[in-house]
C-alpha positions in Angstrom: 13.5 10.8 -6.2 13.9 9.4 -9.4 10.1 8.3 -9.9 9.1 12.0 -8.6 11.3 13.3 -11.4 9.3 11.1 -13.6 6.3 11.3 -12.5 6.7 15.3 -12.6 8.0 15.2 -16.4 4.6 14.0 -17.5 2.4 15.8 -15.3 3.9 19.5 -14.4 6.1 19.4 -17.8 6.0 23.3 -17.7 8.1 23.3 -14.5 10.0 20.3 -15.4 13.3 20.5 -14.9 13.0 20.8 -11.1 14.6 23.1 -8.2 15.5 21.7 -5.9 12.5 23.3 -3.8 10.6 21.6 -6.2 11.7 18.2 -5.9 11.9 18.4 -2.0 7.6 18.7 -2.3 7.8 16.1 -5.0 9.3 13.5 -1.9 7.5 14.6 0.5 4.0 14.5 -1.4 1.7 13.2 0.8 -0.9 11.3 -2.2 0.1 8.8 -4.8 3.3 7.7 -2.6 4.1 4.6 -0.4 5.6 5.0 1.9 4.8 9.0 2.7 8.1 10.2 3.9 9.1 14.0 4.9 13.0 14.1 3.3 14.6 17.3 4.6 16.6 19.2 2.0 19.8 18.0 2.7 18.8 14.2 2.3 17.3 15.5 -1.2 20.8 17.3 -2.4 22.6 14.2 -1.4 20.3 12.1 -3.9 20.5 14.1 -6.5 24.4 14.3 -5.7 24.2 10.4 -5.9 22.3 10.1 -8.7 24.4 12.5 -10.8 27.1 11.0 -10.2 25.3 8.1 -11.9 24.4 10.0 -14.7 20.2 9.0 -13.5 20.0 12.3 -12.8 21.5 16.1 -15.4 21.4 19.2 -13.8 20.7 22.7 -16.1 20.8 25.8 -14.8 17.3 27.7 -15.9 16.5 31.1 -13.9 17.9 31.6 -10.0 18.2 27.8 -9.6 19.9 24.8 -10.6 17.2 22.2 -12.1 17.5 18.5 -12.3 16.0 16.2 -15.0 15.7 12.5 -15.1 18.3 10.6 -17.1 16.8 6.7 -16.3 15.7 5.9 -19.8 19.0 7.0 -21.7 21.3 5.4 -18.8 19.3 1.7 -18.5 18.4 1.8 -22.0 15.2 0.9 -21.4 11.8 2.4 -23.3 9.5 5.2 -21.7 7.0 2.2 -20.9 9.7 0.8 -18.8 10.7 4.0 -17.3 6.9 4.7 -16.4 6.4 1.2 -14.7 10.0 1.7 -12.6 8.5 5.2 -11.7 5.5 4.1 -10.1 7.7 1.4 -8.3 9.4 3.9 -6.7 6.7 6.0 -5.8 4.4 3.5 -4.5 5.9 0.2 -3.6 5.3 -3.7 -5.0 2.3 -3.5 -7.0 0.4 -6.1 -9.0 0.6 -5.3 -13.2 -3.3 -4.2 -13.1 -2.2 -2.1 -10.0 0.7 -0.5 -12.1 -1.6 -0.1 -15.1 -4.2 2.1 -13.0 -1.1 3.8 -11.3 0.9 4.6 -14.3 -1.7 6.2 -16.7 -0.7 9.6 -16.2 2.7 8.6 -17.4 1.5 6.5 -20.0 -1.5 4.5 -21.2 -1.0 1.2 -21.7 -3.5 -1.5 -23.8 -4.1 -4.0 -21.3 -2.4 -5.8 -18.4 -0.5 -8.0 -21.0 1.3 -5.2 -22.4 2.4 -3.8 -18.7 3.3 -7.7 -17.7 5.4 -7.8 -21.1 7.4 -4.8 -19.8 8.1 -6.3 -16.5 8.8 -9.9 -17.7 12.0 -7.7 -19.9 12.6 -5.3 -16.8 13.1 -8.4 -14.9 15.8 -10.0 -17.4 18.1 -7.3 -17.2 17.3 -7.6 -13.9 16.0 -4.0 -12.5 12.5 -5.5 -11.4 11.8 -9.4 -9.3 8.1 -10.7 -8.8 7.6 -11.1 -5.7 5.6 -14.2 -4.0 1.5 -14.0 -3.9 0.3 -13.0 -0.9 -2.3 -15.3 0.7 -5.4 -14.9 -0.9 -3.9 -12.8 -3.2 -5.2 -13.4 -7.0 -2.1 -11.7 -8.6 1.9 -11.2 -7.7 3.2 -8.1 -7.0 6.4 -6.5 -8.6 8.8 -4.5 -7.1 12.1 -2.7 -8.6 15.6 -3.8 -7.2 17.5 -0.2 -7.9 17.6 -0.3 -4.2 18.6 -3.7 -3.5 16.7 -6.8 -2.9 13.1 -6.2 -1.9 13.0 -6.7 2.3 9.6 -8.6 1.2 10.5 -12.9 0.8 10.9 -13.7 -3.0 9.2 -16.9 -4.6 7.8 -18.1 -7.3 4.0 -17.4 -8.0 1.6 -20.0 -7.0 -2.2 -20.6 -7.6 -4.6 -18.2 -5.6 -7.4 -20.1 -4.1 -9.6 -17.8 -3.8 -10.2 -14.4 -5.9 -9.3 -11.6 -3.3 -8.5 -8.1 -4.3 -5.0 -6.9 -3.1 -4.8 -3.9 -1.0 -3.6 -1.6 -3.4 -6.2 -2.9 -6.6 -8.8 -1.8 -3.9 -7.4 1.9 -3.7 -7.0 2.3 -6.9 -10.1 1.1 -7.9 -11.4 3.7 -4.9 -9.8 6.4 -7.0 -10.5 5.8 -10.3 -14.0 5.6 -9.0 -13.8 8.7 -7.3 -12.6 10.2 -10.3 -15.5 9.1 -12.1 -17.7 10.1 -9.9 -16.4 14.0 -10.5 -16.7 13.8 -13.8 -20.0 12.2 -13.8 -20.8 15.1 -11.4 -19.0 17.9 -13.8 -20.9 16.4 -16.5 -24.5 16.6 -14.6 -23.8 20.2 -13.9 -22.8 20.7 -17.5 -26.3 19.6 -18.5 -28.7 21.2 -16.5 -26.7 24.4 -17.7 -27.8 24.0 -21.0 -31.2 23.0 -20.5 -31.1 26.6 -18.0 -30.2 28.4 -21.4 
């Protein structure tokens, strides 16, 4: 819930803070999340309930309906980089740092891998994030956040890949950034033979 709050912040800031409506279709979103869950209402005011009590999570009252911002940043004392990164943890799993580079550019744009792995090597000293071990074949390690406890996953150090084999995740987010190109590319085509029409 936290990520969703997040993740909603950056891209819907103009109906940031959330209802509670709101955040229940945040959770239950069925792209960009792993794993895809359907939270009822009740489940979602028990989080935020949790959370408050926590200070993660402020309510205001805006309108009709209570709204709830996120509080991570402030309450871990971490920067918006780290925030972002934790975010897309929550939302999507273990990921590998070019995974969470792709993943988190709506919530912010970082240089290069280096700068994302220099964010999780300090998230991981306080310790609110663990690299997990490489998967077989795997040519990076994945990261996950521990907010929730240990990761159910096995923990060890990373060893050398022997092979270069793209994870899982690097190939869906490579689908989509292609896809995205692809529209553009598309928008842009259109764009063109309207003003060679004119």
């Amino acid at each position: 819930m936290l990520g969703v709050l997040v993740e909603k912040q950056h891209t819907v800031p103009d109906t940031y803070p959330l209802t509670l409506n709101a955040l229940v279709s945040g959770c239950n979103q069925k792209t960009s999340r792993d794993p895809v869950i359907e939270a009822p209402e009740a489940e979602v005011q028990a989080a935020v309930d949790r959370l408050r009590s926590l200070s993660l999570v402020v309510e205001s009252s805006g309108g009709r309906a209570m709204r709830y911002a996120q509080n991570v940043g402030k309450v871990l004392a971490i920067p918006p980089q780290s925030v972002a990164l934790l975010a897309v943890l929550f939302l999507r799993g273990p990921q590998t740092a070019g995974e969470l580079r792709i993943n988190s550019e709506r919530l912010h744009k970082f240089g290069d891998i280096l700068a994302v792995e220099g964010f999780l090597h300090e998230l991981a000293e306080r310790p609110l994030v663990r690299e997990l071990a490489r998967a077989p074949g795997a040519r990076e390690a994945r990261w996950a956040h521990l907010l929730s406890g240990e990761p159910a996953v096995p923990l060890a150090p990373p060893v050398a890949a022997s092979r270069e084999v793209a994870a899982p995740g690097e190939i869906d987010a490579i689908k989509a950034t292609l896809a995205e190109l692809q529209r553009e590319v598309a928008e842009l085509r259109a764009a063109v033979e309207k003003l060679r029409g004119a």
